[in-house]
VOBA-1610 file (N, C-alpha, C; in pm, whole numbers, padded with zeros to 5 digits, always signed):
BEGIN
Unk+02568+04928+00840Unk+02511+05059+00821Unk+02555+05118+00690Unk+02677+05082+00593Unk+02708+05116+00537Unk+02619+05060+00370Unk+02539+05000+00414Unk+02441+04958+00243Unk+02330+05030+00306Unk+02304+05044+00459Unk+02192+05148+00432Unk+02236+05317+00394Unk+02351+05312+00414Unk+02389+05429+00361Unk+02384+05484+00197Unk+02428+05355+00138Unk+02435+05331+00003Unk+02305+05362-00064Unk+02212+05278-00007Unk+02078+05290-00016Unk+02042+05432-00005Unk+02019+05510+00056Unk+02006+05665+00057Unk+02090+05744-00044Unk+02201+05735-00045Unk+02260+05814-00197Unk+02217+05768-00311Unk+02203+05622-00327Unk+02157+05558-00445Unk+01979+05587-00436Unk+01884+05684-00352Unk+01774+05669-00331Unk+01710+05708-00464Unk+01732+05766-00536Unk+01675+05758-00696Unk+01680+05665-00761Unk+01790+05568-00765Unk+01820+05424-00868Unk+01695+05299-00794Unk+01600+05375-00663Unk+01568+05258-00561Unk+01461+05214-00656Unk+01427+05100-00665Unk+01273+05067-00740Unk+01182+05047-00615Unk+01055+05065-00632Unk+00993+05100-00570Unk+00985+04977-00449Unk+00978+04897-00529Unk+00925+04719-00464Unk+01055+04675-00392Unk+01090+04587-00485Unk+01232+04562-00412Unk+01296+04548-00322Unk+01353+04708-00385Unk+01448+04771-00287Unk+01396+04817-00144Unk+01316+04859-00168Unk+01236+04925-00064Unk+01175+04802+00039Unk+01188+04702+00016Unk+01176+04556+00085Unk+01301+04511+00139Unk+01407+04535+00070Unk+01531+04514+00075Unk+01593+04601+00214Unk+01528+04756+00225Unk+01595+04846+00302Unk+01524+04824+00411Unk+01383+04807+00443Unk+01309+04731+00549Unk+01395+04627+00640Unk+01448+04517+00555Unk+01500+04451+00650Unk+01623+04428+00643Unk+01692+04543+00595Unk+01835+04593+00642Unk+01812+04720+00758Unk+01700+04755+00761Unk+01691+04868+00890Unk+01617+04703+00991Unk+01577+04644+00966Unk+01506+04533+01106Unk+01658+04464+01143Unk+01734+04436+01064Unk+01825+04294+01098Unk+01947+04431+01187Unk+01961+04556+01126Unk+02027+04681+01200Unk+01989+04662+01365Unk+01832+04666+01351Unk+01796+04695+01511Unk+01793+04586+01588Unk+01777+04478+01532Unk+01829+04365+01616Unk+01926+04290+01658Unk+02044+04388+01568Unk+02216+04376+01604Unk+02186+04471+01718Unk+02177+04540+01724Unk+02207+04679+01834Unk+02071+04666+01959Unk+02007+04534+01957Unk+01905+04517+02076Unk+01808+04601+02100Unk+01769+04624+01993Unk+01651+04737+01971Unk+01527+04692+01900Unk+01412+04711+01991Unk+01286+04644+01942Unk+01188+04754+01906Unk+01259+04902+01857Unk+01188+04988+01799Unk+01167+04965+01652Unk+01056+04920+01623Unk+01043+04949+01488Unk+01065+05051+01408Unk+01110+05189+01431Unk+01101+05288+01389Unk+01278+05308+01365Unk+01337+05341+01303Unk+01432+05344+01293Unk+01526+05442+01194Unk+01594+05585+01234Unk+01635+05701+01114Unk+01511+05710+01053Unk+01382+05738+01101Unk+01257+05804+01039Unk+01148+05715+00949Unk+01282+05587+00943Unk+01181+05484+00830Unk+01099+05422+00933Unk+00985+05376+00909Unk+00873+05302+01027Unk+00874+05139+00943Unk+00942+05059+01038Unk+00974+04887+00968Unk+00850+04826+01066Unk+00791+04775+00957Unk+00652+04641+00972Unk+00738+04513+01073Unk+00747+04525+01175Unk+00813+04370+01216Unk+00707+04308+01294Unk+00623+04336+01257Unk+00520+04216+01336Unk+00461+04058+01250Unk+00485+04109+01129Unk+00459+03977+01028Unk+00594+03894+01010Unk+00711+03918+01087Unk+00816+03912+01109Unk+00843+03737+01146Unk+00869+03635+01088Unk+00907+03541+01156Unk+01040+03498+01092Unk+01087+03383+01191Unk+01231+03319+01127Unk+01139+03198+01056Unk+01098+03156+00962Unk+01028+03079+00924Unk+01121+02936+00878Unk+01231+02980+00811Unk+01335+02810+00821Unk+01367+02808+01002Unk+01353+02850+01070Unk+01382+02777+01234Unk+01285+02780+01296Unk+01160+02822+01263Unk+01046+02719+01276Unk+01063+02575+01162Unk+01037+02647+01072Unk+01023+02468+01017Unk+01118+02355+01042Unk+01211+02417+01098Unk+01332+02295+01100Unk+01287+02248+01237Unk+01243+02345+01286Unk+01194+02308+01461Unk+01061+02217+01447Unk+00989+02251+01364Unk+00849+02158+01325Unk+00856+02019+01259Unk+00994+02025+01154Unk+01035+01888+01094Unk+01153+01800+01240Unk+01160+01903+01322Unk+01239+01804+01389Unk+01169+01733+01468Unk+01018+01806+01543Unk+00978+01787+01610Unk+00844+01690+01596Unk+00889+01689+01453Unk+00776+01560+01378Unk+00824+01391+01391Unk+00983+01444+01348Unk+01025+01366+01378Unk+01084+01268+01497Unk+01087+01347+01620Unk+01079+01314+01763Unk+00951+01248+01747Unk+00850+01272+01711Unk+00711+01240+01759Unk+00709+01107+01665Unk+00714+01113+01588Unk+00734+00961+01511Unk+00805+00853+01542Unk+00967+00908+01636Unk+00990+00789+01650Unk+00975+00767+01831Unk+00871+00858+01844Unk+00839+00766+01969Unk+00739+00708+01953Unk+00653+00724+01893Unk+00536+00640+01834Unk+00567+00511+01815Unk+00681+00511+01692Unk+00745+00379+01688Unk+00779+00312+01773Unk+00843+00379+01885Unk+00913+00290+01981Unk+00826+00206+02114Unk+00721+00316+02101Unk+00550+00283+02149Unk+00524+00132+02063Unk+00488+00143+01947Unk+00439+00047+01863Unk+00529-00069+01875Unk+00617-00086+01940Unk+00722-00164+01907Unk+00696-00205+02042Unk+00687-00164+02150Unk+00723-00225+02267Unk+00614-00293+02278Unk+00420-00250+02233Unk+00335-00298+02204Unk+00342-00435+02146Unk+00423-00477+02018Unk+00409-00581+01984Unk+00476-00689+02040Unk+00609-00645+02118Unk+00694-00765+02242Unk+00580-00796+02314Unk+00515-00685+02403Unk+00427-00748+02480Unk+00346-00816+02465Unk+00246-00802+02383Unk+00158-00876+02273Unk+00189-01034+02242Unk+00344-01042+02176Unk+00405-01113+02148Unk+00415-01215+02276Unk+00456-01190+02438Unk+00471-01220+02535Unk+00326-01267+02540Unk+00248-01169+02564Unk+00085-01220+02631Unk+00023-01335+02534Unk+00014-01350+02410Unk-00012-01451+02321Unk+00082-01602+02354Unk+00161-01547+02360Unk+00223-01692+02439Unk+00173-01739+02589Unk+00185-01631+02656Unk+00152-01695+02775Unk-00019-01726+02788Unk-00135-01658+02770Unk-00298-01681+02767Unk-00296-01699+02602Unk-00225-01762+02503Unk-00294-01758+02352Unk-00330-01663+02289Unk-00361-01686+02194Unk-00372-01548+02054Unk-00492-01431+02083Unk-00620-01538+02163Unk-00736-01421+02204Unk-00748-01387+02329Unk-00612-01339+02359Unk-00618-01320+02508Unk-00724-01139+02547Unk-00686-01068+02454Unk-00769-00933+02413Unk-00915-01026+02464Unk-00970-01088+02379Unk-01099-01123+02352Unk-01144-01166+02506Unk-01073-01299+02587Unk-01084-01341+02689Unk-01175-01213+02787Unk-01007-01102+02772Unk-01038-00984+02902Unk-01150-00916+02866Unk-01222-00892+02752Unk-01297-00813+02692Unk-01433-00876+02796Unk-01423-01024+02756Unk-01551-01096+02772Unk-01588-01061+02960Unk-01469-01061+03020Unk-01445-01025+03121Unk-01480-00908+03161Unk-01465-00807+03120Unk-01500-00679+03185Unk-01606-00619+03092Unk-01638-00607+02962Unk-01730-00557+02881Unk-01842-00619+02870Unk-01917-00486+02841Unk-02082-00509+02862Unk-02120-00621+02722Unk-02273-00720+02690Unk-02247-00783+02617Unk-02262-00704+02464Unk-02310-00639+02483Unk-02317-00586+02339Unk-02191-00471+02265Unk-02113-00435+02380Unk-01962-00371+02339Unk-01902-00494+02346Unk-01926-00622+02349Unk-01795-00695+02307Unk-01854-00778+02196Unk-01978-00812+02147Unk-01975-00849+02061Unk-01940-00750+01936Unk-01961-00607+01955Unk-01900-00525+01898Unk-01749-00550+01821Unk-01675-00584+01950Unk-01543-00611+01950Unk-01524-00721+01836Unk-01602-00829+01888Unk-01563-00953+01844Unk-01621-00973+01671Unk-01683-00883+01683Unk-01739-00877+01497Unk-01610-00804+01409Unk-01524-00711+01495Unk-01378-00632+01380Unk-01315-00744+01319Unk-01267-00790+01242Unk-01227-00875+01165Unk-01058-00877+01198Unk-01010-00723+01173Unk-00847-00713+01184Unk-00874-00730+01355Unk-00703-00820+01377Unk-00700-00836+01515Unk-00677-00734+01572Unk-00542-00655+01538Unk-00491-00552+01588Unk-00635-00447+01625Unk-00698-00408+01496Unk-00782-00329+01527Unk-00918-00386+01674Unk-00892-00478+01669Unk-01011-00533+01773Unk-00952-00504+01897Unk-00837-00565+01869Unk-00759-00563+02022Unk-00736-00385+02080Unk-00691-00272+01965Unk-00723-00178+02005Unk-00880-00113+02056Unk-00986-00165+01962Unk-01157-00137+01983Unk-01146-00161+02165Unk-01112-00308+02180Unk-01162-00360+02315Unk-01042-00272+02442Unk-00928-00276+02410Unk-00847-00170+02521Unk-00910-00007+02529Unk-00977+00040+02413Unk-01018+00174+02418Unk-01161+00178+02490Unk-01253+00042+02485Unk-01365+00045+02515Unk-01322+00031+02672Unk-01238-00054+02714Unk-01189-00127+02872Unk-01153+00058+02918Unk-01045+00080+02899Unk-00985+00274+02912Unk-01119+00357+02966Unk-01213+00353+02853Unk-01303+00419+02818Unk-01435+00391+02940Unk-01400+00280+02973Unk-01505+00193+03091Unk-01471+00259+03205Unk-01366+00206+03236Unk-01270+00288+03354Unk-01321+00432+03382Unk-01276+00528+03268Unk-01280+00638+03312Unk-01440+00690+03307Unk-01507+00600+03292Unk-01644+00619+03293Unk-01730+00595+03423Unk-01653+00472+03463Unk-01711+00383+03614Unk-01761+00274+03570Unk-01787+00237+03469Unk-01868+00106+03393Unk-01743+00029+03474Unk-01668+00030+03421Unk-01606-00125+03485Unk-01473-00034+03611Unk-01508-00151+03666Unk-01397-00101+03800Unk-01246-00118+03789Unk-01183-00029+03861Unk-01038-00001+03825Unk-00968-00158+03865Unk-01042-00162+03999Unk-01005-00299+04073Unk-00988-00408+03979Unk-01091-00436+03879Unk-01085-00501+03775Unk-00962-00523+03716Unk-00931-00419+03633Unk-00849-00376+03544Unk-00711-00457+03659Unk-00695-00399+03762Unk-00584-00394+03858Unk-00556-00494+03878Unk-00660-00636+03871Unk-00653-00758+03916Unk-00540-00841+03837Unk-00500-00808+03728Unk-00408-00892+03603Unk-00316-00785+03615Unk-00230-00774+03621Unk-00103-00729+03617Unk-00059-00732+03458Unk-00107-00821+03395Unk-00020-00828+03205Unk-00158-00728+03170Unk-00281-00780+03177Unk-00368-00715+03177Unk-00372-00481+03169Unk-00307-00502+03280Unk-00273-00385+03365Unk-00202-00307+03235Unk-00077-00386+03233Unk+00053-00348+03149Unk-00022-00290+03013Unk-00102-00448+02946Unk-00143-00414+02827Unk-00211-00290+02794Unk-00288-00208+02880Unk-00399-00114+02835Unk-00308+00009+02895Unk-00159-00020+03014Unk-00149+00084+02996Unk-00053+00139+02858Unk+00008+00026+02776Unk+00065+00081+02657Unk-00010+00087+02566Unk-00125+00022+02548Unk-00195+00081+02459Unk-00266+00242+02472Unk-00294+00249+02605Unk-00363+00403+02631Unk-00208+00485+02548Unk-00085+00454+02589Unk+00039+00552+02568Unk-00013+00593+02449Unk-00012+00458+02359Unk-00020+00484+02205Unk-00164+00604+02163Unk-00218+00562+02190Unk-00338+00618+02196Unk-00320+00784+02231Unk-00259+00827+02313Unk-00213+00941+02398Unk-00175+00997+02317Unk+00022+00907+02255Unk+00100+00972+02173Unk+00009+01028+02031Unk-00067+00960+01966Unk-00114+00958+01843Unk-00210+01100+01858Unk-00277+01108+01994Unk-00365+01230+01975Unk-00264+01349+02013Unk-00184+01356+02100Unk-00078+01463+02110Unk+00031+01457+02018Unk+00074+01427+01966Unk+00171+01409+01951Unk+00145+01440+01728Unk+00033+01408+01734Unk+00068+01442+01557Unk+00011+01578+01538Unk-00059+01633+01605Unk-00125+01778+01589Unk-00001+01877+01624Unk+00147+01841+01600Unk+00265+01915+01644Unk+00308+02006+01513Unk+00280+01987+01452Unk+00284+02070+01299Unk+00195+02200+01320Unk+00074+02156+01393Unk-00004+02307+01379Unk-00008+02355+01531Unk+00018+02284+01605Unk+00001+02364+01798Unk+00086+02402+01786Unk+00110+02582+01870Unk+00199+02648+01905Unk+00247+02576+02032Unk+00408+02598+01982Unk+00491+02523+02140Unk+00462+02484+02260Unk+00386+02627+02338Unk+00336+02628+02468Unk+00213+02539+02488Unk+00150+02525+02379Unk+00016+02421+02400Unk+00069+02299+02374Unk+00178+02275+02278Unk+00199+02123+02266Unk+00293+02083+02402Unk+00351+02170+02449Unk+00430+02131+02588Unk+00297+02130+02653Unk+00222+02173+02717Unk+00085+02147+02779Unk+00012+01987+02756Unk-00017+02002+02629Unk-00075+01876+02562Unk+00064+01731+02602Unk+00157+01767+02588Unk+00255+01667+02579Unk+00264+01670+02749Unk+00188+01706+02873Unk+00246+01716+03008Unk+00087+01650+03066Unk-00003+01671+02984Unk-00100+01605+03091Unk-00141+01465+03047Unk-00164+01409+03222Unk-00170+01227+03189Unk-00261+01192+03141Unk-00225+01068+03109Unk-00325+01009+03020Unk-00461+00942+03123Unk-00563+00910+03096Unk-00656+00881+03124Unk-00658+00753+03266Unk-00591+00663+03254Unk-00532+00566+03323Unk-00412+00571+03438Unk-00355+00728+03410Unk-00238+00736+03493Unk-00276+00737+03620Unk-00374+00811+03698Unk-00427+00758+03816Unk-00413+00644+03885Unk-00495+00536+03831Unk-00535+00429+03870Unk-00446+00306+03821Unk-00351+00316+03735Unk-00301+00207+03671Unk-00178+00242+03733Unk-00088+00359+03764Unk+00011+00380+03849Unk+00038+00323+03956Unk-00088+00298+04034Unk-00093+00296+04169Unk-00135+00083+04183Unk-00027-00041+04200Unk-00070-00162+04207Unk-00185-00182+04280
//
């Protein structure tokens, strides 16, 4: 209280800008020592609605970028063991096999025209997901392979994480806790053997 005091005797030396910015939020940081959410304060009227802590948001936004990245990674990573596993056990086009299996013929020749594997193998798990939650192909299906099962449900994760999970820079908290709480497309039916 004692620089807003200063501030008032010194009120002639005040420049207009400034200081007068300066005494604003030495009367805001005053009322929020003393638990007071009056803006109004010894007669001065303080703007605190444009008011943010903006370094503890951003540190909260860079941290929370960074949570989201490395679960992505750790997504992407468990993706390629399995991968790694299923190629050994059914061979390199095991994607292609299940595709031929459950997809209609013209979404898998779709498939089978992407050139990058990875990207095919994602095309054909998003089209299989996408079947599912459509009714085109039956859950029973899906349910019948167990690696099968596994595979689409980490790929849906990825898929999940990537659409929730990078829009965390601009969703306010309460929507990205929302967004980050509802299941993914498959959790139904792929939960349940």
């Amino acid at each position: 209280m004692t620089r807003l005091c200063d501030c008032f005797n010194d009120a002639g030396t005040l420049s207009p800008e400034s200081d007068l910015a300066e005494l604003r939020q030495h009367y805001y940081i005053h009322a929020q020592m003393n638990g007071s959410d009056d803006a109004s304060i010894g007669g001065i009227q303080v703007n605190t609605a444009g008011r943010d802590n903006t370094h503890g948001s951003q540190e909260k936004k860079r941290k929370r970028a960074l949570v989201d990245q490395t679960t992505l990674d750790m997504l992407q990573d468990r993706l390629r063991r399995l991968e790694d596993n299923l190629e050994r056990k059914y061979g390199e086009n095991f994607a292609e096999i299940w595709a031929a299996e459950l997809l209609d013929e013209e979404t898998y020749r779709r498939a089978i025209a992407i050139k990058d594997q990875d990207k095919r193998r994602e095309y054909i798990a998003d089209e299989i997901v996408d079947g599912v939650a459509s009714g085109e192909i039956s859950a029973d299906d899906v349910k019948s392979n167990p690696d099968r099962q596994e595979w689409l449900q980490q790929r849906d994760s990825i898929r999940n994480a990537l659409a929730e999970h990078s829009p965390s820079s601009i969703l306010p908290d309460e929507k990205l806790d929302t967004a980050m709480s509802e299941s993914s497309v498959l959790a139904d039916f792929l939960s349940n053997p």
